[in-house]
C-alpha positions as CSV (number, residue, x, y, z in Angstrom):
1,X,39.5,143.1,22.1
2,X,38.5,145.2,25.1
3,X,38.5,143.9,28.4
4,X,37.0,146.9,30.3
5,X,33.8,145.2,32.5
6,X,34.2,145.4,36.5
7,X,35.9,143.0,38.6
8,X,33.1,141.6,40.8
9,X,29.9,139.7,41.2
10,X,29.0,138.5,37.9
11,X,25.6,139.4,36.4
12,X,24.7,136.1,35.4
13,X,25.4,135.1,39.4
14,X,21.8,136.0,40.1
15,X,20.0,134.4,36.8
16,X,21.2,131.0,37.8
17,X,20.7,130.7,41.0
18,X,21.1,126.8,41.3
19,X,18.5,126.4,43.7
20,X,15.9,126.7,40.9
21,X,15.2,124.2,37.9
22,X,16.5,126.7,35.0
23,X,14.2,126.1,31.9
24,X,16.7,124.3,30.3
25,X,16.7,121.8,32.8
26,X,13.1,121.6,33.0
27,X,13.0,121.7,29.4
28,X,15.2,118.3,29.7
29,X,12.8,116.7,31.9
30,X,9.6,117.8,29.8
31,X,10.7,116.1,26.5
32,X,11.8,113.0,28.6
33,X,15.3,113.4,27.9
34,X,16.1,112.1,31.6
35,X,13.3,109.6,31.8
36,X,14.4,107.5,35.4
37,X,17.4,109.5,35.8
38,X,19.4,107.0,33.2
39,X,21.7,108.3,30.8
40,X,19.9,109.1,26.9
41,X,21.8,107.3,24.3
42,X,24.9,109.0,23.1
43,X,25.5,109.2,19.8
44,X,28.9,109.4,19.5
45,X,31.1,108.0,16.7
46,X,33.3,105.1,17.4
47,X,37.0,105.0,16.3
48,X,38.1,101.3,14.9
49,X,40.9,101.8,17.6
50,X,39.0,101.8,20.7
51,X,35.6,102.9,21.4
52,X,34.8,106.1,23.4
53,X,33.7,105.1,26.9
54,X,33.9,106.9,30.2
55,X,36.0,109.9,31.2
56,X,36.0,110.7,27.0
57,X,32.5,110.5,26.4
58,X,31.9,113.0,29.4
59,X,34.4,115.1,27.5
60,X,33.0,115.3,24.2
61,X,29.7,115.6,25.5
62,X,30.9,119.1,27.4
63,X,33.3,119.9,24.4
64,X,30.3,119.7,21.4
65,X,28.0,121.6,24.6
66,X,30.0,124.8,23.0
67,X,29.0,124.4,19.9
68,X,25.2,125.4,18.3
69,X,23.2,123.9,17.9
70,X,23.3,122.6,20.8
71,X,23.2,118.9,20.8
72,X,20.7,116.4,22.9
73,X,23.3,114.1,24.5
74,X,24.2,116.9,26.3
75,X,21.3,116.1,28.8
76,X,23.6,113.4,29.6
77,X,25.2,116.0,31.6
78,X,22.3,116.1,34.4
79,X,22.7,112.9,35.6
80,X,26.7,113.5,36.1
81,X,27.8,112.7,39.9
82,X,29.8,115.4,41.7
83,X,32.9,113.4,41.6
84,X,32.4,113.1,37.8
85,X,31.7,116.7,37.6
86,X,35.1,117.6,39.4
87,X,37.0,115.4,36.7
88,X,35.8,116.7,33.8
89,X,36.4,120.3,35.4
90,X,39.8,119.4,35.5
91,X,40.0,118.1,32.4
92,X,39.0,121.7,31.2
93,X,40.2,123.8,33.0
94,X,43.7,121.6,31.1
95,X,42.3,121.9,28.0
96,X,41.8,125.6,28.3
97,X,38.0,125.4,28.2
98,X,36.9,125.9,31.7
99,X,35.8,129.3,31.5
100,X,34.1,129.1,27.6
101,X,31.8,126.6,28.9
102,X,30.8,128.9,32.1
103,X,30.5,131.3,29.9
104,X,28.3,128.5,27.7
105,X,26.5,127.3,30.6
106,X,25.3,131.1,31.2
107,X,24.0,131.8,28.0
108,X,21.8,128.7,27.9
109,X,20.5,129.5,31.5
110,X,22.6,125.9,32.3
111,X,24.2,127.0,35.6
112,X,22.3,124.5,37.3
113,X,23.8,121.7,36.0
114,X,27.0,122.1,38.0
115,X,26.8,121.1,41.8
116,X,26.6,125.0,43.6
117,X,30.2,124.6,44.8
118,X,31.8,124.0,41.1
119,X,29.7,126.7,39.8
120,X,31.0,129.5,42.4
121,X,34.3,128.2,41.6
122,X,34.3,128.9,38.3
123,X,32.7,132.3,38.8
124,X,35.7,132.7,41.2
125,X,38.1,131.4,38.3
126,X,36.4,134.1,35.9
127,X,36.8,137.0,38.5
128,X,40.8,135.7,38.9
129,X,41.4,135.3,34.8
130,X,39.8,139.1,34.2
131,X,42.3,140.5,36.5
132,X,45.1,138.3,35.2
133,X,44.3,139.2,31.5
134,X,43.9,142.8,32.2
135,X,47.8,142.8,33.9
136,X,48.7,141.0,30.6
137,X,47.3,143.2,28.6
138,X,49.0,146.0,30.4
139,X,52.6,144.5,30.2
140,X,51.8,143.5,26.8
141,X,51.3,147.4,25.9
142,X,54.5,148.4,28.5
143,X,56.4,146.0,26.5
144,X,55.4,147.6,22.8
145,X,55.2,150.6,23.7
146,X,59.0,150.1,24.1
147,X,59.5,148.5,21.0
148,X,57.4,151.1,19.3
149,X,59.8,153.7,20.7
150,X,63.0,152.2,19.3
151,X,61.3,151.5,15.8
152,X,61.1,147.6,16.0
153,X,59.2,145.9,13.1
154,X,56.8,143.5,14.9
155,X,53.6,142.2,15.1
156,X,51.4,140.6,17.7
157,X,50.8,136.6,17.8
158,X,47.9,134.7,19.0
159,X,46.5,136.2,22.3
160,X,44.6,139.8,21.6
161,X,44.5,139.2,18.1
162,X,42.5,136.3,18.1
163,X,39.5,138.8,19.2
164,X,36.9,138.9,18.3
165,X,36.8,136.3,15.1
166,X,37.8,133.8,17.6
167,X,37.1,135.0,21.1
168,X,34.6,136.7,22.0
169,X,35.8,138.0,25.1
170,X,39.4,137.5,26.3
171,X,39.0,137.0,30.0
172,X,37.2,133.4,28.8
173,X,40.8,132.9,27.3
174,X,43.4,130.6,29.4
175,X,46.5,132.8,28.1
176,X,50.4,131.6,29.7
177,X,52.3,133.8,27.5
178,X,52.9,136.9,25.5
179,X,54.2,136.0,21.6
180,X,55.5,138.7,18.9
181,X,56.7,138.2,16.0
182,X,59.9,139.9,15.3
183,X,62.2,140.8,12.5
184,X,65.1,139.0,12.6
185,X,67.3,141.8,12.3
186,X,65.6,143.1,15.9
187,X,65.8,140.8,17.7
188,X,69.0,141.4,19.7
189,X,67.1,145.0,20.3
190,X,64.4,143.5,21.8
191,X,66.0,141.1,23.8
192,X,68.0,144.3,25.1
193,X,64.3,145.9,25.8
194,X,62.9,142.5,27.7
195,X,66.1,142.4,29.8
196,X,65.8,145.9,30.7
197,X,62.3,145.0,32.1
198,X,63.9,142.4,34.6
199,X,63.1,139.1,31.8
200,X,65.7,136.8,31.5
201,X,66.3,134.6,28.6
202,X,65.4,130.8,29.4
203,X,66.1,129.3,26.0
204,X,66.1,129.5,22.3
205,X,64.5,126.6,20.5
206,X,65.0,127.1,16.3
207,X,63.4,131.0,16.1
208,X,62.2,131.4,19.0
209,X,63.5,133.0,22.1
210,X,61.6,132.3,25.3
211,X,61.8,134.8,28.2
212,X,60.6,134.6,31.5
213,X,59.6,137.4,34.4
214,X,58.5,136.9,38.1
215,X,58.4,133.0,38.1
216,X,57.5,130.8,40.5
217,X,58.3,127.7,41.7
218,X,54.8,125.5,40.5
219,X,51.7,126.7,40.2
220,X,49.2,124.3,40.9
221,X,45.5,123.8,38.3
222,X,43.8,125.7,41.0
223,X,45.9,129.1,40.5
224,X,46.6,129.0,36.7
225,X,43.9,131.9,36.4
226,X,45.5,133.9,39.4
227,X,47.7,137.3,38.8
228,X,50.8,136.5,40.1
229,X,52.7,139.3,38.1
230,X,54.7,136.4,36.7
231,X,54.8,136.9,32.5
232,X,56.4,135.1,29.8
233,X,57.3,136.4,26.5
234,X,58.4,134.4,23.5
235,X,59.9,136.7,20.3
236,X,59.4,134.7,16.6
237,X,61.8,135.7,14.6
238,X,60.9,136.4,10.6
239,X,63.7,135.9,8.2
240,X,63.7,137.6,5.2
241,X,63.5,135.2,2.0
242,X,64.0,136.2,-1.4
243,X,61.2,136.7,-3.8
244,X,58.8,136.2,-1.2
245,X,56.8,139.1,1.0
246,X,57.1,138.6,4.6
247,X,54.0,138.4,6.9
248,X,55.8,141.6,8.9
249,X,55.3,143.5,5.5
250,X,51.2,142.4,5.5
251,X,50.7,144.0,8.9
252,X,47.8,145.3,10.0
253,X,47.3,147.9,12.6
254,X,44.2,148.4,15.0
255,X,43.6,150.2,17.9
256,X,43.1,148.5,21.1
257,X,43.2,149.7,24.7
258,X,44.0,153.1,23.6
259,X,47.1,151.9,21.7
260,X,47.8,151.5,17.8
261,X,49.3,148.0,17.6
262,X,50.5,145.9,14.5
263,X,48.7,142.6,14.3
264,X,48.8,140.2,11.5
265,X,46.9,140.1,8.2
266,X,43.7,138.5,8.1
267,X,45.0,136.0,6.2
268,X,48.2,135.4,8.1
269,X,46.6,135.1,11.1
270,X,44.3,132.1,10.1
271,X,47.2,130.3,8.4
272,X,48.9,130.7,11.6
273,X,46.2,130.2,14.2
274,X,45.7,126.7,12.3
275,X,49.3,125.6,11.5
276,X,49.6,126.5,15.5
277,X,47.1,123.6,16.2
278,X,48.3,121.2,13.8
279,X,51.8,121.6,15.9
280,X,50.3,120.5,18.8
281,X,48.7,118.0,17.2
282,X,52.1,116.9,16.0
283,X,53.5,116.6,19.4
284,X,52.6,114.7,22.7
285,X,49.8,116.8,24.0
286,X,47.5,119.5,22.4
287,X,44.3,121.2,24.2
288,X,41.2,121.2,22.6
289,X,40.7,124.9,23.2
290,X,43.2,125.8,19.9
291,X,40.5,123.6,18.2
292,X,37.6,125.0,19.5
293,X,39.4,128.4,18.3
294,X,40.2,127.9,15.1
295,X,36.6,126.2,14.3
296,X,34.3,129.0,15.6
297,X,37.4,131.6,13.5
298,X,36.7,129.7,10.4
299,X,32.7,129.6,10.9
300,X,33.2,133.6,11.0
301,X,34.4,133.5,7.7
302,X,32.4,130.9,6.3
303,X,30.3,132.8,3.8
304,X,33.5,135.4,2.6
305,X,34.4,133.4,-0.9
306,X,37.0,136.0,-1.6
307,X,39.0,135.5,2.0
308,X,39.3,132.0,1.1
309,X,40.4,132.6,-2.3
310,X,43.4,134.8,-0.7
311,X,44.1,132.1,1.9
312,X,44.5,129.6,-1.0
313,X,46.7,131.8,-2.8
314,X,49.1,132.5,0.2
315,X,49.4,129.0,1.1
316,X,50.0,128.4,-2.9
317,X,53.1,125.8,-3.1
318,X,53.5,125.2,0.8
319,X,52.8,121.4,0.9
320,X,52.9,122.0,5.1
321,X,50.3,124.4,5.1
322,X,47.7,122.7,2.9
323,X,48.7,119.4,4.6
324,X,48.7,120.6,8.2
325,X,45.3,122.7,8.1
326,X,44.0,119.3,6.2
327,X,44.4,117.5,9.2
328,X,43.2,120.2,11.9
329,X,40.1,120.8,9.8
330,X,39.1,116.8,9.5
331,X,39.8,115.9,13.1
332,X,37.7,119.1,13.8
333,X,34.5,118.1,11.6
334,X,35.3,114.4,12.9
335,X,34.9,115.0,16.8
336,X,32.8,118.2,16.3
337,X,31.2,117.9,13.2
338,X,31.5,119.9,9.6
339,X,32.6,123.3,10.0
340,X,34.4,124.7,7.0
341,X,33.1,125.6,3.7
342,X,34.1,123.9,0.4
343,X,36.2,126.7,-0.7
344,X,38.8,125.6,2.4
345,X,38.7,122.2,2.2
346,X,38.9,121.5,-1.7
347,X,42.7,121.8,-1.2
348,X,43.3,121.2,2.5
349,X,41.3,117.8,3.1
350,X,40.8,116.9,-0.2
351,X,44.7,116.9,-0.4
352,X,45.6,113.8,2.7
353,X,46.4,110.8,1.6
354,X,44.1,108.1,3.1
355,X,46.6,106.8,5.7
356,X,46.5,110.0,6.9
357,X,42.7,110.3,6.6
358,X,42.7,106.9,8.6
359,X,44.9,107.9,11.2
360,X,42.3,110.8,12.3
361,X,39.6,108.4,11.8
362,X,41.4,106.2,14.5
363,X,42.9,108.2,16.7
364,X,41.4,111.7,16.4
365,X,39.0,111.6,19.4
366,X,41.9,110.2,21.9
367,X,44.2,113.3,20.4
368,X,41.5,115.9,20.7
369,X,39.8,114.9,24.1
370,X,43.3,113.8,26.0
371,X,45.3,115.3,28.4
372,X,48.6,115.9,29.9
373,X,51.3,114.0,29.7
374,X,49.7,113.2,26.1
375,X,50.5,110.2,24.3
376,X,52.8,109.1,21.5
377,X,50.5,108.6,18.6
378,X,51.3,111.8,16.7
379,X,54.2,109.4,15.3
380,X,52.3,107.3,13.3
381,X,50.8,110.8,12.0
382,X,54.7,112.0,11.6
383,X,55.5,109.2,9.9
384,X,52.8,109.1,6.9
385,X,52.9,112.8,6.7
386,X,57.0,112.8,5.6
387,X,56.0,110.4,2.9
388,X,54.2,113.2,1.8
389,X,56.5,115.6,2.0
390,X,56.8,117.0,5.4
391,X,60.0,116.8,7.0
392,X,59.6,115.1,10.5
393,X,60.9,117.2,13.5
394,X,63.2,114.7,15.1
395,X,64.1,111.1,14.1
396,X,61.7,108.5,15.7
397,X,63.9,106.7,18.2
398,X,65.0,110.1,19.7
399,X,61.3,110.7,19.7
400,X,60.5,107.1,21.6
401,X,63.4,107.6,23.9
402,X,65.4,110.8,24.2
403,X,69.1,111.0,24.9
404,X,68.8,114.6,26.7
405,X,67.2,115.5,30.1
406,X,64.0,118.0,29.8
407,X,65.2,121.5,30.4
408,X,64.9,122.6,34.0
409,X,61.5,123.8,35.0
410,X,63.1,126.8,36.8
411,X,66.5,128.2,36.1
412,X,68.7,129.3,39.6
413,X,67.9,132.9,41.1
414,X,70.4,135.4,41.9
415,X,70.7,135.4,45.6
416,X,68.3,132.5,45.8
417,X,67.7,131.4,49.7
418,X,68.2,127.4,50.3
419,X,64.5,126.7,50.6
420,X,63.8,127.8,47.3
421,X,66.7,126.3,45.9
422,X,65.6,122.9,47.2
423,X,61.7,123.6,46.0
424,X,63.5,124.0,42.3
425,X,66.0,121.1,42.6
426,X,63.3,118.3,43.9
427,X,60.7,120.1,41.1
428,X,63.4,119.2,38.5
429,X,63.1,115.9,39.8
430,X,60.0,115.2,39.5
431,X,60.3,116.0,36.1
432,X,62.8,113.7,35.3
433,X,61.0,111.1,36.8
434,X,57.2,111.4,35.3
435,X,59.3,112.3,31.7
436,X,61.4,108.7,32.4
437,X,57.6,106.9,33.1
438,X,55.7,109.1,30.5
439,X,58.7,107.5,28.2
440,X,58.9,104.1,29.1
441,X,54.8,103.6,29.3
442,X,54.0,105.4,26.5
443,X,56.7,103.8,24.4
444,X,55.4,100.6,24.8
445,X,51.8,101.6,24.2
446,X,53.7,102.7,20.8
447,X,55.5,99.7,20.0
448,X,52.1,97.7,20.5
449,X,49.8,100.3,18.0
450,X,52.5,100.5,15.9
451,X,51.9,96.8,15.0
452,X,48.3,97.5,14.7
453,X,48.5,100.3,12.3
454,X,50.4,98.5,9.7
455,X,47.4,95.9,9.9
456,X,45.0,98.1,9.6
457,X,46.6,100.2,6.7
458,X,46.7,97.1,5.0
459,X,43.2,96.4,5.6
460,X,42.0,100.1,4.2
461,X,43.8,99.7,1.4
């Protein structure tokens, strides 16, 4: 996963100059596809819930725009208004796609679908997110190189191991954190080694221990993919169960950046790249980017029987992992179309029950093309997957209406000057405030579905 091109003017900049009908575009106009400027049909599938219409439709037209082939409603996209344009940007720079569909847009010789001013904004973003992902990279290796030092058994999660069977190139990437899995046993040593690099410990929620260096008091959409030096670093811990190999034992080393460092195995890291999106999906908000992810990771290893063999056998008596992965991979194929070869989803899909099945059927569009705050349907989901055999994470009224305030978005600086302290107090409020709305609207939007699954569970049955 290197990350060694230039900080400047991008290439591409002067294939696309938007001044110019690119051939895609006149290839759009030549087959007709944007006869009198009117939107082409879209042929998009329509949930029994509610049908796709506005703001969503835009969405999944840009979202299946980064797959191949790629498909004719995206012509739909020429006829977008700026203010339509902005929107959906927004929409993706949330979801964590922003920069994979520049980098889409590119390729296709596209760039003259945006309006000139989104388009050097998003070259802007990219030039922003390569130097912020290079200053990860380099704590990242400051921070192991330390733990390598003191003889730590870790690996690396998510980020530069995803590269290249699911990123192609890492500055595209919209990365907040830094995640290692650690042995249990290590983890008051690494804690020791964070905290000597100026981290301080924000919280521990079940196994995980969530750092925090450098922060700042909100950052707004516009500067998510600026270098602000602030990093935060979450350790895993791995507990060692009897009779059963741990993935810190299946390690895999490669060398990246000029460094030797321990990633997980091939099949560990799929099992955990897609139980990390079924998690999301089993909470109030997910971005479509773990999705897109785990779909093109998967379409790498398509045609490798025996990788799917192992990833059947590690999974082997885990009624979570053949569940969970069941439910990322159909609400993948169902908003993106089929992706994963038989040998996957014989015992993954093949395994949901059909409330289950219905539930991504209804809702798996609004999940996958959402956005923050989120929405509370993940507890119908909840609900039919602990009849199956999956523990729920919290009871449902304390997921409807919670007896605890959110944890504070910044915890109090030593020596902190009033200013800031006020900035972090009336930050905090806010919180409370859009949590106590998201609550009350959303549980009522709840209450009101609720009804309506139980009728139409009866009805598939």
């Amino acid at each position: 996963m290197a990350i060694d091109s230039r900080v400047g003017p991008l290439p591409e900049a002067g294939a696309c100059d938007v001044r110019t009908p690119s051939f895609a575009r006149r290839g759009f106009v030549h087959t007709g596809e944007m006869l009198d400027c009117a939107p082409p049909p879209l042929p998009i599938r329509r949930t029994a819930s509610s049908p796709l219409r506005g703001k969503q439709q835009t969405r999944l037209v840009a979202l299946l725009a980064l797959c191949d082939p790629l498909p004719q409603q995206s012509s739909r996209m020429l006829i977008l208004s700026l203010k339509e344009w902005e929107k959906l940007l927004h929409w993706l720079h949330i979801s964590g796609l922003a920069l994979y569909f520049l980098d889409r847009l590119v390729e296709l010789d596209l760039c003259d679908l945006l309006p000139p001013t989104l388009f050097t904004r998003l070259q802007l973003d990219l030039i922003d997110n390569t130097q912020r992902t290079r200053s990860m990279i380099a704590e990242s290796i400051a921070i192991q190189q330390d733990f390598q030092k003191t003889g730590l058994t870790y690996a690396i999660l998510k980020g530069l191991s995803l590269c290249p069977g699911s990123v192609s190139k890492p500055e595209l990437r919209s990365q907040f954190d830094l995640d290692f899995l650690v042995a249990e046993g290590c983890a008051p040593e690494a804690r020791r080694i964070l905290e000597r690099r100026g981290y301080r410990l924000y919280a521990i929620s079940g196994r995980t221990w969530e750092f925090k260096l450098n922060e700042r008091p909100g950052v707004s959409v516009k500067d998510i993919y600026k270098d602000f030096q602030s990093y935060a670093v979450e350790l895993h811990l791995e507990s060692s169960v009897p009779d059963r190999t741990s993935r810190l034992e299946r390690l895999e080393w490669r060398e990246m950046h000029g460094m030797r460092m321990p990633v997980l195995s091939p099949v560990d890291l799929l099992l955990g790249q897609g139980l990390h999106a079924f998690k999301h999906l089993c909470g109030e908000s997910s971005r479509a980017a773990h999705l897109l992810e785990f779909r093109r990771h998967v379409l790498n290893r398509q045609h490798d029987d025996a990788f799917w063999r192992e990833v059947q056998a590690a999974a082997k008596g885990d009624p979570r992992a053949s569940l969970g992965l069941g439910v990322v991979i159909l609400l993948i194929s169902s908003v993106m179309g089929d992706f994963a070869p038989r040998a996957f989803t014989m015992w993954t899909v093949d395994s949901l029950s059909r409330p289950v099945r219905l539930w991504v059927e209804l809702y798996g569009h609004r999940v996958a093309l959402g956005s923050y705050p989120g929405n509370k349907l993940y507890l119908l989901l909840q609900r039919e997957l602990h009849f199956a055999g999956i523990p729920e994470k919290r009871p449902l009224r304390r997921a409807l209406f919670p007896s605890r305030l959110p944890p504070p978005v910044l915890r109090a600086f030593p020596n902190e000057t009033l200013p800031v302290r006020v900035r972090r107090y009336s930050m905090y409020l806010q919180l409370i405030l859009e949590r106590l709305l998201f609550h009350i609207v959303e549980g009522s939007r709840f209450a009101l579905e609720s009804r309506r699954w139980r009728r139409m569970k009866e009805l598939a049955q």
